[in-house]
Short mmCIF file of the C-alpha atoms (twelve columns), coordinates in Angstrom:
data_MODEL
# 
_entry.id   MODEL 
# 
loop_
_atom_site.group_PDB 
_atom_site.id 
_atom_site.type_symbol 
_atom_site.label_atom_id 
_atom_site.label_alt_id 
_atom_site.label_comp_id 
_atom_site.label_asym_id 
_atom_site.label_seq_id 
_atom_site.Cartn_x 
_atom_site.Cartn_y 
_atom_site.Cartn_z 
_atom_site.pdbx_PDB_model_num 
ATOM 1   C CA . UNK A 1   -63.357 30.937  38.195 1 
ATOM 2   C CA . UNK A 2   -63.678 30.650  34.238 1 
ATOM 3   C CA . UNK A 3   -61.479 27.065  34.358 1 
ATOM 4   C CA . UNK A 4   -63.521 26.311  36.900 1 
ATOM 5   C CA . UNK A 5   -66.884 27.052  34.856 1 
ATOM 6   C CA . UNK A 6   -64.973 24.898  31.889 1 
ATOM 7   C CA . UNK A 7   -64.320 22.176  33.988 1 
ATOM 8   C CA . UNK A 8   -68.291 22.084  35.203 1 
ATOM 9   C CA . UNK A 9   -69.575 22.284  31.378 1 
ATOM 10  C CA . UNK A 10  -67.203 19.425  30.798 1 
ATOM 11  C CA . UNK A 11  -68.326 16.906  32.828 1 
ATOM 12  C CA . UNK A 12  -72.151 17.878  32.417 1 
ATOM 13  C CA . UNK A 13  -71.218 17.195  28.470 1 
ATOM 14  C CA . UNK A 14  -69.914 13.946  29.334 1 
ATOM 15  C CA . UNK A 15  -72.230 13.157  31.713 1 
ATOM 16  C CA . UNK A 16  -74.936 14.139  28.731 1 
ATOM 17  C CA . UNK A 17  -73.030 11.817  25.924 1 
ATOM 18  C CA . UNK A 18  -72.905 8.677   28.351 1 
ATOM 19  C CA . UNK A 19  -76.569 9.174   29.003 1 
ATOM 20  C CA . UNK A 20  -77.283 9.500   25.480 1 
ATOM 21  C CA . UNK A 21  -74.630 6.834   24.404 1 
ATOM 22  C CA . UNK A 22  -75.594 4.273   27.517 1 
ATOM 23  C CA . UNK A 23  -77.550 1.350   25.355 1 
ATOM 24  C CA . UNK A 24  -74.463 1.183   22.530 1 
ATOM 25  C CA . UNK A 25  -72.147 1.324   25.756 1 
ATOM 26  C CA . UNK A 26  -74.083 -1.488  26.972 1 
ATOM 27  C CA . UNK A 27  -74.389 -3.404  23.742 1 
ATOM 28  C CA . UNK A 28  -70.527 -3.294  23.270 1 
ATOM 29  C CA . UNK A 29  -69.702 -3.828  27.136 1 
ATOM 30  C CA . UNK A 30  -71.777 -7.119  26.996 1 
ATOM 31  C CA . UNK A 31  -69.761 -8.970  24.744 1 
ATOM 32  C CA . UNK A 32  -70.059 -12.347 22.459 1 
ATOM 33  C CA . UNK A 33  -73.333 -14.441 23.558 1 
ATOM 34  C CA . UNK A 34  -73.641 -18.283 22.958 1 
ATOM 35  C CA . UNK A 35  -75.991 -18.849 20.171 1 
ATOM 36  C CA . UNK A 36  -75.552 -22.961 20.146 1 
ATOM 37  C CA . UNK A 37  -78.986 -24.568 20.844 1 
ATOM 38  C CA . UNK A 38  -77.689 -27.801 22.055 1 
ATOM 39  C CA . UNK A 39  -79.449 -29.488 24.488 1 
ATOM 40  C CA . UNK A 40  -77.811 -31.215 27.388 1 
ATOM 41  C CA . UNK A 41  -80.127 -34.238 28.429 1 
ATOM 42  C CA . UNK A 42  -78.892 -36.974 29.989 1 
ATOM 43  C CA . UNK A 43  -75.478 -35.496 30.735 1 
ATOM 44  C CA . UNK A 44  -74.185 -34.391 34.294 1 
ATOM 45  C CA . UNK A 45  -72.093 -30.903 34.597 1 
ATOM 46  C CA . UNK A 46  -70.204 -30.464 37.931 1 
ATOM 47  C CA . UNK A 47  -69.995 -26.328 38.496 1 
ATOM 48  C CA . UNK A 48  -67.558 -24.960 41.507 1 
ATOM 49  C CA . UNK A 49  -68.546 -21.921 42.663 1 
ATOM 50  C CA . UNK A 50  -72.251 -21.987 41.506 1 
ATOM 51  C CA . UNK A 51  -74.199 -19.724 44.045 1 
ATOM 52  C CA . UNK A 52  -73.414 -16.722 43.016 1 
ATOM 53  C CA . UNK A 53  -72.595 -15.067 39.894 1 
ATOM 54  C CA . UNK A 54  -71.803 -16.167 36.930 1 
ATOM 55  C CA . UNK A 55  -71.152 -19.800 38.349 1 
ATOM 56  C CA . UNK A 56  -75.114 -19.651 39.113 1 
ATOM 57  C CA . UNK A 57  -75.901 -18.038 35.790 1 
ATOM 58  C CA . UNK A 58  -73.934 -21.227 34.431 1 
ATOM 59  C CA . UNK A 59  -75.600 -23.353 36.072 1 
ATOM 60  C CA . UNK A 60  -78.944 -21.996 35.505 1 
ATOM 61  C CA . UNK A 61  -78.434 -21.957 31.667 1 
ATOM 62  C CA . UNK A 62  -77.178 -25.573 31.569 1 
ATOM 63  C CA . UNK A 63  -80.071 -27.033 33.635 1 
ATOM 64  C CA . UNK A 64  -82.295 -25.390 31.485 1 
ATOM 65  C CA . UNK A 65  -80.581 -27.308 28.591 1 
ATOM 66  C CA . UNK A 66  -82.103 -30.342 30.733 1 
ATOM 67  C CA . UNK A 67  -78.264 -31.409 32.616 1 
ATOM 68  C CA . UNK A 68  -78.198 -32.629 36.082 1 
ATOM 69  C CA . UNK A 69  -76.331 -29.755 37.502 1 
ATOM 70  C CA . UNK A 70  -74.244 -29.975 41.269 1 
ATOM 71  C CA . UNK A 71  -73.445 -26.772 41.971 1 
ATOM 72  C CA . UNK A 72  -69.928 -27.159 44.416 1 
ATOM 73  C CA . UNK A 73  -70.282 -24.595 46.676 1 
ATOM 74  C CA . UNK A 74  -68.426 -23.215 50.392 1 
ATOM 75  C CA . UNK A 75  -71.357 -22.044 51.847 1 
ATOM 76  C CA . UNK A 76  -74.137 -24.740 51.303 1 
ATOM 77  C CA . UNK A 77  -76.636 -22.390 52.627 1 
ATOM 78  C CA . UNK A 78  -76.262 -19.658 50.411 1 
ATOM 79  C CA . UNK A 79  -76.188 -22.634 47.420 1 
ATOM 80  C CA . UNK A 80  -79.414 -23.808 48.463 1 
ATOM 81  C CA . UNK A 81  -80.939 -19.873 48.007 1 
ATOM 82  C CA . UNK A 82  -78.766 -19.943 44.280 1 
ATOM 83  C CA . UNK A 83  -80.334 -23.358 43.751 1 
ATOM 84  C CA . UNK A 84  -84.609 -22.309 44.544 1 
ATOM 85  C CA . UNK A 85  -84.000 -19.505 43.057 1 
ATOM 86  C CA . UNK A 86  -83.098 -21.468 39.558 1 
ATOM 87  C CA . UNK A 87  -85.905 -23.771 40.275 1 
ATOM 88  C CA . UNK A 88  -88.293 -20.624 40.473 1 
ATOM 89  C CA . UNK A 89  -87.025 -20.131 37.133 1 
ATOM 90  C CA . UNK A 90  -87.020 -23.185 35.355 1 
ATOM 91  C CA . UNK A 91  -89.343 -25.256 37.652 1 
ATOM 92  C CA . UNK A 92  -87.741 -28.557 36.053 1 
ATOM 93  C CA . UNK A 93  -84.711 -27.679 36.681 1 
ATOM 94  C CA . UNK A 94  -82.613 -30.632 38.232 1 
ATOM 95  C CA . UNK A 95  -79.678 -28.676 40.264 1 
ATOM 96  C CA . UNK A 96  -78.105 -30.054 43.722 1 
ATOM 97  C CA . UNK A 97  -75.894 -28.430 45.774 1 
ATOM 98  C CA . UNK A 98  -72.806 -30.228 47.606 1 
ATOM 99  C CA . UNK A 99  -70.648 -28.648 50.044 1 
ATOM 100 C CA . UNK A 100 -66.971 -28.310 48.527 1 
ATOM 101 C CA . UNK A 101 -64.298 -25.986 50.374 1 
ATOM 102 C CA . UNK A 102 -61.390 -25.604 48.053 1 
ATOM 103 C CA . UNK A 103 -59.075 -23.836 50.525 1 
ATOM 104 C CA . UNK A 104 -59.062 -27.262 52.086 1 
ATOM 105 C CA . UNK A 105 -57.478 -30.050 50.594 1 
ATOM 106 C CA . UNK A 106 -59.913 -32.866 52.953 1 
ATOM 107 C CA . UNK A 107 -62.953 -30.994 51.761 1 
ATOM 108 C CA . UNK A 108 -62.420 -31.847 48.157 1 
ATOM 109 C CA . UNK A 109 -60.876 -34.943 49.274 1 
ATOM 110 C CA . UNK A 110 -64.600 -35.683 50.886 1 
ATOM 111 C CA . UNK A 111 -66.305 -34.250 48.470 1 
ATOM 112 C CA . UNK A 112 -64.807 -36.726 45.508 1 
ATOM 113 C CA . UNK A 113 -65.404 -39.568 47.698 1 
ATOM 114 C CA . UNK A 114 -69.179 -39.169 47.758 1 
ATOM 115 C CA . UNK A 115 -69.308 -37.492 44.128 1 
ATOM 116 C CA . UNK A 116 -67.485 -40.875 42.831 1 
ATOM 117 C CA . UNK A 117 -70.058 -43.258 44.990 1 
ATOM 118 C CA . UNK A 118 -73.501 -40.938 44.451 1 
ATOM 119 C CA . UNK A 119 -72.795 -39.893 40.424 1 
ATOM 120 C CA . UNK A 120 -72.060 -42.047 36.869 1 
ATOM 121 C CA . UNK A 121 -71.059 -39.831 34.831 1 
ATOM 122 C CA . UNK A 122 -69.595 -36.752 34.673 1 
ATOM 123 C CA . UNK A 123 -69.757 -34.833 31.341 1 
ATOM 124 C CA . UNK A 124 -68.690 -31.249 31.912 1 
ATOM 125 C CA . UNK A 125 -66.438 -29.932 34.745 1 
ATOM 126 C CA . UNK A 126 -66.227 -26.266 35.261 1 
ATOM 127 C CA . UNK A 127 -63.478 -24.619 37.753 1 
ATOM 128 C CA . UNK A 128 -65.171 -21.660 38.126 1 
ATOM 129 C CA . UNK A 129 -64.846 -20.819 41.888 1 
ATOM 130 C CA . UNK A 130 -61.942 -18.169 42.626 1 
ATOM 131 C CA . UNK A 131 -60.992 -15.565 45.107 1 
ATOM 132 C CA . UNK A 132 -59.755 -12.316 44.010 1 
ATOM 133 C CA . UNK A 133 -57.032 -9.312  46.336 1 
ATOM 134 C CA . UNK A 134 -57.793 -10.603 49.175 1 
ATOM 135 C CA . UNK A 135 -55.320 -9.871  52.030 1 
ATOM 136 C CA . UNK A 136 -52.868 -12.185 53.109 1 
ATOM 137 C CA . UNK A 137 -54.068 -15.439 54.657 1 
ATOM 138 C CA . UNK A 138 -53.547 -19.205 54.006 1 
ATOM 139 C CA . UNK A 139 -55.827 -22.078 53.362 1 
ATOM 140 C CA . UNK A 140 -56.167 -24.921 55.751 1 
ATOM 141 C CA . UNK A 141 -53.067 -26.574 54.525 1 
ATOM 142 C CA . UNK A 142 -51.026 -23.750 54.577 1 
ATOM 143 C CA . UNK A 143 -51.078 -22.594 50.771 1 
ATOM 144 C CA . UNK A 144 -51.685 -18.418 50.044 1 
ATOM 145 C CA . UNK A 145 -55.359 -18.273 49.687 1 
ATOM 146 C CA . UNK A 146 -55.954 -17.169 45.996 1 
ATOM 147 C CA . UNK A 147 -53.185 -19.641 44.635 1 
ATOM 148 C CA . UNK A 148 -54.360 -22.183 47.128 1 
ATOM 149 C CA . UNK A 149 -58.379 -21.717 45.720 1 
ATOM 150 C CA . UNK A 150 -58.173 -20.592 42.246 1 
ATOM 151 C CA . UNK A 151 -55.453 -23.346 40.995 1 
ATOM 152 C CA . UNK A 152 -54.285 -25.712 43.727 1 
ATOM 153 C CA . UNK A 153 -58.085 -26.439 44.970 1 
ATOM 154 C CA . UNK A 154 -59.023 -26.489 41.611 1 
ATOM 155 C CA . UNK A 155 -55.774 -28.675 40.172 1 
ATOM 156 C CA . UNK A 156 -56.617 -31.696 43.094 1 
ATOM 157 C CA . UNK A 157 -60.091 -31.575 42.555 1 
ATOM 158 C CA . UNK A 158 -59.559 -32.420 38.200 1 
ATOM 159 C CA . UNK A 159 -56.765 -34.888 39.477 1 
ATOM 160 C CA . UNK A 160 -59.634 -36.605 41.794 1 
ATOM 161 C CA . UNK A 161 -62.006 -36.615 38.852 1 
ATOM 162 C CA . UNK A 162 -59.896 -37.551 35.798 1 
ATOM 163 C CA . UNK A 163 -60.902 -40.745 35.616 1 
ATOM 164 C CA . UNK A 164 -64.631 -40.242 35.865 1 
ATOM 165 C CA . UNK A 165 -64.152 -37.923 32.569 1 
ATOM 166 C CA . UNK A 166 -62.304 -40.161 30.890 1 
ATOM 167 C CA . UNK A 167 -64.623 -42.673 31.995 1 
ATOM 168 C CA . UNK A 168 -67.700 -40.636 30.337 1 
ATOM 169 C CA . UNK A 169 -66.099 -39.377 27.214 1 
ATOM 170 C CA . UNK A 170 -66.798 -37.352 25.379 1 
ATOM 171 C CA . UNK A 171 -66.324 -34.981 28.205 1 
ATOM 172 C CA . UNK A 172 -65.388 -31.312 28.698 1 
ATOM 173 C CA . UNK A 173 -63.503 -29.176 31.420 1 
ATOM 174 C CA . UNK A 174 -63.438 -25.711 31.210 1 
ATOM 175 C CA . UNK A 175 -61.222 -23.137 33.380 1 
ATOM 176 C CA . UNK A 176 -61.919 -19.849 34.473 1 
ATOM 177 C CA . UNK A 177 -59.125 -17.501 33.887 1 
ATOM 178 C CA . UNK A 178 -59.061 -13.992 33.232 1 
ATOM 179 C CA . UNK A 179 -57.331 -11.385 30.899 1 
ATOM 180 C CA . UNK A 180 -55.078 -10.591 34.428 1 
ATOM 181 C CA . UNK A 181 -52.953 -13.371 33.205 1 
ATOM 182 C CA . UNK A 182 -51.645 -10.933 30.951 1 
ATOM 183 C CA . UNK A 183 -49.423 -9.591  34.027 1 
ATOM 184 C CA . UNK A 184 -49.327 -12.453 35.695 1 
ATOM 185 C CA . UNK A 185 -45.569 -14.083 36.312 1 
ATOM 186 C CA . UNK A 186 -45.212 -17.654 37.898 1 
ATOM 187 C CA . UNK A 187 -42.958 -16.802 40.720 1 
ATOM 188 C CA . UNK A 188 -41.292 -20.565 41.438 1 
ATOM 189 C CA . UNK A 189 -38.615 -19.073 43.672 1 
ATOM 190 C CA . UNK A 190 -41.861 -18.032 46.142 1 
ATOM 191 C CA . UNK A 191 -44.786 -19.322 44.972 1 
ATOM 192 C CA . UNK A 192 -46.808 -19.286 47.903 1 
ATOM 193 C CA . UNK A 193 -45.834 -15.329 48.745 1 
ATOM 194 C CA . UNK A 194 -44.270 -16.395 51.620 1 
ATOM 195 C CA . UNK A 195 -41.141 -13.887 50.971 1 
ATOM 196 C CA . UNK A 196 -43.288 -11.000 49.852 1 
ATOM 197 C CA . UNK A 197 -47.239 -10.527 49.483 1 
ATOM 198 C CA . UNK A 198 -49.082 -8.419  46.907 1 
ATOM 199 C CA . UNK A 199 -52.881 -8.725  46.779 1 
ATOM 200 C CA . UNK A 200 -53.024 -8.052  42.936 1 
ATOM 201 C CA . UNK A 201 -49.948 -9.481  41.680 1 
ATOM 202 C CA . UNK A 202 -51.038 -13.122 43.713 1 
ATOM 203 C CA . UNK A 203 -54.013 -12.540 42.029 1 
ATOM 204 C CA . UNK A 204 -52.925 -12.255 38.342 1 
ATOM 205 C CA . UNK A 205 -50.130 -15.274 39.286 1 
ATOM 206 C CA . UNK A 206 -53.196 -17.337 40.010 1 
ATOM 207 C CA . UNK A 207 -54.841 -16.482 36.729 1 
ATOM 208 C CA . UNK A 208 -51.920 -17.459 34.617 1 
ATOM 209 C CA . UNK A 209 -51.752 -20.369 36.806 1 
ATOM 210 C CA . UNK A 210 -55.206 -21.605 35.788 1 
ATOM 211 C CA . UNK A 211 -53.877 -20.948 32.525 1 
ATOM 212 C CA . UNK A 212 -51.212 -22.926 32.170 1 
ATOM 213 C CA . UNK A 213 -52.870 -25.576 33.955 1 
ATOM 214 C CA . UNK A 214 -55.844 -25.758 31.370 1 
ATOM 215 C CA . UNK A 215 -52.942 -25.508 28.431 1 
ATOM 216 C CA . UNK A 216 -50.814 -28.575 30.452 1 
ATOM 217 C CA . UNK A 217 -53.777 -30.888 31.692 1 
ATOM 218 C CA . UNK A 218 -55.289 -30.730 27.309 1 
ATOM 219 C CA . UNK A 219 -52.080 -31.370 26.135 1 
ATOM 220 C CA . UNK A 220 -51.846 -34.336 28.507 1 
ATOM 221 C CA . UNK A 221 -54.933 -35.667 27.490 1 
ATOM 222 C CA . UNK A 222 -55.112 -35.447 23.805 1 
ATOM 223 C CA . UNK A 223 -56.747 -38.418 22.183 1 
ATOM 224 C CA . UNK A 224 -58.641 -39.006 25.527 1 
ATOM 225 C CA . UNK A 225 -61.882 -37.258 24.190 1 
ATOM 226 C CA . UNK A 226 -61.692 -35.041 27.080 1 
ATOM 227 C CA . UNK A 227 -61.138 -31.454 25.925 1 
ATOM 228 C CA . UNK A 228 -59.723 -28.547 28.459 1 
ATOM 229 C CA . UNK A 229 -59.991 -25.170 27.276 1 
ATOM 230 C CA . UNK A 230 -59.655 -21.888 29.462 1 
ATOM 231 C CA . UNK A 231 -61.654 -18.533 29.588 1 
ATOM 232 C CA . UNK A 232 -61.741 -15.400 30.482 1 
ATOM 233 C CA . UNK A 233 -65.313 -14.111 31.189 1 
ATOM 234 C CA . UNK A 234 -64.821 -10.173 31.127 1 
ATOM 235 C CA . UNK A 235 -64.895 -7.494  33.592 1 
ATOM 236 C CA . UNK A 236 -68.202 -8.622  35.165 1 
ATOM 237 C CA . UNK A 237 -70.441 -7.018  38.508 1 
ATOM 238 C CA . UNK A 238 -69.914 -9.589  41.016 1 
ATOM 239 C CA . UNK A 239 -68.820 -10.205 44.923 1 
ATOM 240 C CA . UNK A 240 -65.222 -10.851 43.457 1 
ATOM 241 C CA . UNK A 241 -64.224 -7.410  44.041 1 
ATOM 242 C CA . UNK A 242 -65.349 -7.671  47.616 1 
ATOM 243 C CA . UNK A 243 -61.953 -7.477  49.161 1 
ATOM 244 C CA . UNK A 244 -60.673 -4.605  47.667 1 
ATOM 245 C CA . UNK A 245 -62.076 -1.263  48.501 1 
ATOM 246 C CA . UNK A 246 -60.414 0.378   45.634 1 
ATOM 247 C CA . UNK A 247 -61.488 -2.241  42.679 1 
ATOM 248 C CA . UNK A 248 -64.754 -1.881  44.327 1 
ATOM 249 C CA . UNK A 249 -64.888 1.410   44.039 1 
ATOM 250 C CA . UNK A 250 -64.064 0.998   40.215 1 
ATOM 251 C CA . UNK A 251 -66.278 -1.314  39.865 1 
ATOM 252 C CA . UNK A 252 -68.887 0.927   40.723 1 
ATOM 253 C CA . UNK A 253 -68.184 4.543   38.780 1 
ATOM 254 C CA . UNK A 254 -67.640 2.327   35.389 1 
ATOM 255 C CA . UNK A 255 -70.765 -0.458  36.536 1 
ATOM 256 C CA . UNK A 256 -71.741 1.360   32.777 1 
ATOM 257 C CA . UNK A 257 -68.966 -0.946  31.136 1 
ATOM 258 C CA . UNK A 258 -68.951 -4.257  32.978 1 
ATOM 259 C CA . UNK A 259 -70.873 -7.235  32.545 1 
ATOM 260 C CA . UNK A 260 -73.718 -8.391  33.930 1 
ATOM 261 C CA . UNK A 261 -73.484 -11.614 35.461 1 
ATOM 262 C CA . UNK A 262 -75.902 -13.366 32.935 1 
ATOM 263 C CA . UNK A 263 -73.326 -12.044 30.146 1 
ATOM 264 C CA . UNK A 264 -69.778 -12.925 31.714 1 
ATOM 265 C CA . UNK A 265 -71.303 -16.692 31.870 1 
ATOM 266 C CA . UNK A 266 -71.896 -16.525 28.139 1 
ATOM 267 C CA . UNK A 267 -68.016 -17.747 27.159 1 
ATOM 268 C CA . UNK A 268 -68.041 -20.398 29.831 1 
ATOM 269 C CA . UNK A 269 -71.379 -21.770 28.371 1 
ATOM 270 C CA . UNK A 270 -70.265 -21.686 24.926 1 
ATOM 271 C CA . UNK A 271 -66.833 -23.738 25.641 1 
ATOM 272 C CA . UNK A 272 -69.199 -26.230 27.386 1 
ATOM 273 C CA . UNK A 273 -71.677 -26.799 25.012 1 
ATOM 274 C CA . UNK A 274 -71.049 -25.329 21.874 1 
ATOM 275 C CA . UNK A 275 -70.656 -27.859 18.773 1 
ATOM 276 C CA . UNK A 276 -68.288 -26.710 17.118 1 
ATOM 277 C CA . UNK A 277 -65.793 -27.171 19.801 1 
ATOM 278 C CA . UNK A 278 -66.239 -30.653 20.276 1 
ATOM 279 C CA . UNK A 279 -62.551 -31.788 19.736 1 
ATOM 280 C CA . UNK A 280 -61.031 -28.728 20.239 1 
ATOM 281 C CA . UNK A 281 -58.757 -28.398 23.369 1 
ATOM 282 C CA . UNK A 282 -55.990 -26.481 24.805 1 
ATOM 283 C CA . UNK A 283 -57.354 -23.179 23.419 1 
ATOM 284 C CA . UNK A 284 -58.458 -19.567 25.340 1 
ATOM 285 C CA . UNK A 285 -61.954 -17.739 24.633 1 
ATOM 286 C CA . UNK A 286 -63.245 -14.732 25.533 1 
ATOM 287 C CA . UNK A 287 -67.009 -13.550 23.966 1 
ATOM 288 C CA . UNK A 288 -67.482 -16.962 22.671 1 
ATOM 289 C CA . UNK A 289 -64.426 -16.676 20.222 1 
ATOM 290 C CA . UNK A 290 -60.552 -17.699 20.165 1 
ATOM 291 C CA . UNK A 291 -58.409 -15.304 22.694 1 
ATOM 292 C CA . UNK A 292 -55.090 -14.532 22.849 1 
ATOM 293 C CA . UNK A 293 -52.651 -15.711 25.135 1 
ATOM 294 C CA . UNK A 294 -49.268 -13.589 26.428 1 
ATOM 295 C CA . UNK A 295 -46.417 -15.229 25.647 1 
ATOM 296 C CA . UNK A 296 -46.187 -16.484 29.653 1 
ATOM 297 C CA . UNK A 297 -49.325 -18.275 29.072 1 
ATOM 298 C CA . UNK A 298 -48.118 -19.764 26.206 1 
ATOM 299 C CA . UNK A 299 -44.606 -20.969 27.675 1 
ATOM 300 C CA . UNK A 300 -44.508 -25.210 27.929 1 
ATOM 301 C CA . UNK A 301 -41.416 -25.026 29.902 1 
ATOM 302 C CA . UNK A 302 -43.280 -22.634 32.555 1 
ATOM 303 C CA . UNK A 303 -46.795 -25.131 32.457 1 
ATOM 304 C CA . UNK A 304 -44.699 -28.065 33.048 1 
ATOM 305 C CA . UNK A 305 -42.534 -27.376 36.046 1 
ATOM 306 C CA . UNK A 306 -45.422 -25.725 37.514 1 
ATOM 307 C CA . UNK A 307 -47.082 -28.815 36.890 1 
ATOM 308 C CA . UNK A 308 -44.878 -31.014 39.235 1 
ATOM 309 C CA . UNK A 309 -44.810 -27.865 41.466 1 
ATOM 310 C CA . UNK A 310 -48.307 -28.363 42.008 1 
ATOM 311 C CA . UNK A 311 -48.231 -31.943 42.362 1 
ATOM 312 C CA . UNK A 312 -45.966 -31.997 44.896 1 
ATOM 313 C CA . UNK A 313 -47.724 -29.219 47.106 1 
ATOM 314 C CA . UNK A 314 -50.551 -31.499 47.228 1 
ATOM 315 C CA . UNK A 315 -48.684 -35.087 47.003 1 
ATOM 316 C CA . UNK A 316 -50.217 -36.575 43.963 1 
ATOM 317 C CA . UNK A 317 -48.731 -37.971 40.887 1 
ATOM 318 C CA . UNK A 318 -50.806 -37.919 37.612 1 
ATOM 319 C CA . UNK A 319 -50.441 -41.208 35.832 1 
ATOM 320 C CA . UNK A 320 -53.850 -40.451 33.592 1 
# 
């Protein structure tokens, strides 16, 4: 009965502190914020992902900065509801909203084809859009869903729009990531889980994928004028977490210590717009400052043959 008692007064302490504690728990949860003031006119950013989250907390902060923003989006319906509800924001805001499905390779085949004939320039390129534990399934061309989306989908569609960059240089592309590359492996001998499927450990390989494909693609282009840096945007409340009942779950007793939406887009803002990074490329940020990478993420041998793996799942050949 007493440990029981003990036990009780415990958690009504803690319960106590975290109420008392809650706004520095906030302040520190919320991470780096962009502080560059740098306006955006006349330039066009391309966002994947864009309805919801921190995609559409992107894309509301660069419109704001006066860009023509075309928010890529699976489900042009809900994009439409992202995109009024930025314009009841920021009544000028000039946001469209294409349809782009990147767990099929035709869709972003499509969608480049009428991006290229419709839009000039293209300044800023974010590959924000990702899936995240879902169970096993494959995209329309057979790939495992959360490789197939968060790199492959995301690996054509740069490959489609390389020259259009280069084209309108100075130009940026940034990569979502996420600190799960940290136990991420590239697994070559069965990289589309195929053998053997783990929601979390496909997710993480994706992650380090994006990785090394942000590290690869800036190396490639150095003295193009066309930086590539990656990011990871923090534990953030979001749909992301949809597909697994236990991160959801998580998600939900510690909602205390995430990030807000509005916050986890700060780092992906900052890489896009932020002056100082003008020629920088090939680096990692997390709250607007230089990350660090785990020494997978930082293997050339690994970016490279995954790489041609990559280009010869979706039967392209970089000559950029």
């Amino acid at each position: 009965m007493m440990v029981l008692v003990l036990i009780v007064a415990g958690l009504v302490v803690v319960a106590l502190l975290v109420v008392l504690f809650a706004p520095h728990i906030r302040k520190y949860s919320a991470g780096g914020t962009c502080m560059s003031m740098a306006r955006l006119d006349g330039k066009t950013v391309l966002i994947t992902g864009a309805n919801t989250g921190i995609g559409k907390e992107t894309a509301l902060d660069l419109a704001i900065r006066g860009a023509r923003v075309i928010m890529a989006c699976r489900d042009v319906e809900k994009g439409e509801e992202a995109a009024a509800s930025i314009r009841r924001i920021y009544c000028e805001a000039n946001v469209e909203v294409r349809e782009l499905d990147l767990a099929d390779t035709s869709s972003i085949r499509a969608f480049v084809q009428r991006f290229l004939r419709e839009v000039n320039h293209l300044h800023i390129l974010i590959n924000n859009a990702g899936v995240m534990m879902c169970p096993y399934v494959k995209t329309k061309d057979g790939f495992e869903m959360q490789l197939g989306v968060n790199h492959l989908g995301h690996f054509l569609l740069t490959y489609l729009l390389i020259g259009l960059l280069k084209r309108s240089a100075p130009a940026r592309i940034v990569v979502v990531s996420s600190l799960a590359h940290n136990v991420g492996w590239i697994r070559f001998h069965d990289l589309l889980s195929q053998g053997s499927y783990n929601s979390g450990l496909a997710y993480c390989q994706s992650k380090l994928a994006n990785l090394l494909f942000a590290r690869e693609l800036a190396r490639r282009l150095k003295g193009s004028s066309v930086t590539v840096n990656s990011v990871h945007p923090g534990l953030v409340r979001s749909e992301l977490v949809r597909h697994s009942t236990v991160m959801s779950l998580l998600f939900s007793l510690f909602s205390l210590f995430l990030k807000s939406p509005r916050e986890g887009a700060q780092t992906s803002i900052y890489c896009a717009v932020a002056e100082e990074l003008h020629s920088l490329t090939g680096k990692h940020f997390s709250d607007c400052a230089p990350a660090s990478v785990a020494p997978q993420g930082r293997n050339e041998e690994t970016a490279r043959k995954l790489w041609d793996a990559s280009s010869e799942l979706l039967g392209v050949v970089w000559d950029h």
